[in-house]
C-alpha positions as CSV (number, residue, x, y, z in Angstrom):
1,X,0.0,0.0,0.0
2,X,3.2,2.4,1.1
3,X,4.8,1.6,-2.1
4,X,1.7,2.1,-4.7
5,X,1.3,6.0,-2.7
6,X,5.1,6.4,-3.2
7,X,4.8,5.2,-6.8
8,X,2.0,7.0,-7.3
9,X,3.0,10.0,-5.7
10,X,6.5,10.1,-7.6
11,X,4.2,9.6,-11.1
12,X,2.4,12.5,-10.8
13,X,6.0,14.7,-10.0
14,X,7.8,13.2,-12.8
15,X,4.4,14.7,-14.6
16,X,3.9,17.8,-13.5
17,X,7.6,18.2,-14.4
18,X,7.6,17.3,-18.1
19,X,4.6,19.7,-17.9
20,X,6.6,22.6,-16.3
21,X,9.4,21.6,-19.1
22,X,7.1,21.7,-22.0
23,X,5.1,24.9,-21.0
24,X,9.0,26.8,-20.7
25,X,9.6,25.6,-24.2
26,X,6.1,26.3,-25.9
27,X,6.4,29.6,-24.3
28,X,10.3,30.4,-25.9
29,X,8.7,29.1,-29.3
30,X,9.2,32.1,-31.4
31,X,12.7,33.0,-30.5
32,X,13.1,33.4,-34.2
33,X,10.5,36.1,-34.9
34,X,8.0,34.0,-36.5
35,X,5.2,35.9,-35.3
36,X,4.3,38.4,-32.2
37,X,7.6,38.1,-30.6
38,X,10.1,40.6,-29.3
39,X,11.2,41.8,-33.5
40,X,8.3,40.1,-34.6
41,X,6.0,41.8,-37.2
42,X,3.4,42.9,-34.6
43,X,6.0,44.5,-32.8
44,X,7.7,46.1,-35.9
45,X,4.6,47.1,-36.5
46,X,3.9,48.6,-33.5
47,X,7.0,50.8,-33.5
48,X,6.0,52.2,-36.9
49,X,2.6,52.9,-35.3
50,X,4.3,54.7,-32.1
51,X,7.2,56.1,-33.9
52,X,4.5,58.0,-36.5
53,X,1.7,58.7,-33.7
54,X,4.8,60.5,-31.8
55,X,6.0,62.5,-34.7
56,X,2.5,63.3,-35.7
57,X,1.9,64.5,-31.8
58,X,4.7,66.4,-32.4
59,X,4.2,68.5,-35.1
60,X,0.8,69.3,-33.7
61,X,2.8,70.4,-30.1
62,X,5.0,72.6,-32.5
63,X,1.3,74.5,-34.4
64,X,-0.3,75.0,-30.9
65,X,2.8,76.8,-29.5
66,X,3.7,78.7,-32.4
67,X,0.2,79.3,-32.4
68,X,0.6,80.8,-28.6
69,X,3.9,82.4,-30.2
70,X,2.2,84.5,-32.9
71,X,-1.1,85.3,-30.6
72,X,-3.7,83.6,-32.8
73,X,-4.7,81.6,-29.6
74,X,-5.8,82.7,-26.7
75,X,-4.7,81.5,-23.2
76,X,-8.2,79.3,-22.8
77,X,-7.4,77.6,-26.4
78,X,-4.1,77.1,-26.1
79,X,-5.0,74.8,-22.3
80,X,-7.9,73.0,-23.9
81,X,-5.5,72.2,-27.2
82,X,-3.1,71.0,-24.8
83,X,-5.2,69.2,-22.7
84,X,-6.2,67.3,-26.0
85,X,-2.8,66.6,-26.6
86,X,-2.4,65.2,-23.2
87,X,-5.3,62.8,-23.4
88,X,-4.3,61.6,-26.9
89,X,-1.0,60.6,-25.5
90,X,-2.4,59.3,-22.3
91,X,-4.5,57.1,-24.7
92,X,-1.7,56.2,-26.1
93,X,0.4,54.9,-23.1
94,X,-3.3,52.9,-22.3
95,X,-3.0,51.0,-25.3
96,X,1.0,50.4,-25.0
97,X,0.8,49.2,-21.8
98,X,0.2,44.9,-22.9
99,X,3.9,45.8,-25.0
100,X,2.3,47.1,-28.1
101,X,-0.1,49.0,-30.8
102,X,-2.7,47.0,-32.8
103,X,-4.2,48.2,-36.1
104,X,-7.1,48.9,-34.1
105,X,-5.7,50.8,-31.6
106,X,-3.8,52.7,-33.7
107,X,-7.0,54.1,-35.9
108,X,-8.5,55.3,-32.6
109,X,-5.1,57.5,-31.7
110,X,-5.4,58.8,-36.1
111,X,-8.7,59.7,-35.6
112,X,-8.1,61.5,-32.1
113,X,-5.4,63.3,-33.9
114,X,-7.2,64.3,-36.7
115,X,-9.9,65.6,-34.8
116,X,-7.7,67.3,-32.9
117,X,-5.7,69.0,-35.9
118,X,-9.1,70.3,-36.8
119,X,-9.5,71.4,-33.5
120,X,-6.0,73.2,-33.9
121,X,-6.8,74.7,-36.9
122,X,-10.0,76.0,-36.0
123,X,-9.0,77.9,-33.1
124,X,-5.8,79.4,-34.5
125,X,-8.3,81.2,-37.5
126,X,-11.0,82.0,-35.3
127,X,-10.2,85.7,-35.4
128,X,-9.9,85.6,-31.6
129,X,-6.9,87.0,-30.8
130,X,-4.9,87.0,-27.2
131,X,-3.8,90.9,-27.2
132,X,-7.2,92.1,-28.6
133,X,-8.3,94.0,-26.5
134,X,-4.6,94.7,-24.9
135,X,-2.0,95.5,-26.8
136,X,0.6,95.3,-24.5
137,X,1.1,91.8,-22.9
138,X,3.2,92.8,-20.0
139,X,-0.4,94.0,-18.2
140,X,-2.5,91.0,-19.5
């Protein structure tokens, strides 16, 4: 009876070893980028989606502050156009956080930056100007 437990006992080690051995290979399968591992396409992918979200985030930054620069924006615009831009790239870190950008992600962040380069544009022709009514910024 001691024996068959001791058997029996040892079986189900030896077991849930090979299991243990398996899973750690199964899960080192695609250490030669054959699919969504680290230089995989998904994650090349993912970079191009990052790398042109940033620069596109960028350019924007560069509009709204030359934007402040040149006066076509008012103090109130130029915090709700950055307070856009902050969103968009918290939306952003929210989607990179599982390691990287889907297709599907990645439409959500181009259409929250096009609506916010329409946002851009709008204020910065709306005829409201920051030293309208003061031309002298020092007492504004």
């Amino acid at each position: 009876m001691k024996s068959n437990l001791i058997k029996h006992t040892l079986g189900i080690l030896a077991m849930s070893t090979l299991g243990l051995a398996a899973t750690g290979a199964q899960a080192d399968w695609d250490r030669d980028n054959h699919g969504y591992g680290y230089g995989g396409h998904a994650y090349k992918q993912s970079r191009l989606f990052s790398q042109q979200i940033n620069e596109r985030q960028d350019r924007q930054m560069d509009r709204i502050q030359a934007g402040m620069r040149a006066g076509s924006l008012t103090r109130p615009e130029f915090i709700n156009l950055m307070r856009e831009q902050h969103e968009i790239r918290a939306m952003e870190q929210y989607f990179g956080a599982d390691g990287f950008i889907d297709a599907r992600e990645f439409q959500r962040l181009d259409r929250a930056l096009d609506v916010a380069s329409q946002n851009i544009r709008a204020e910065k022709h709306d005829r409201e100007a920051r030293y309208a009514y003061n031309p002298d910024p020092r007492f504004d």
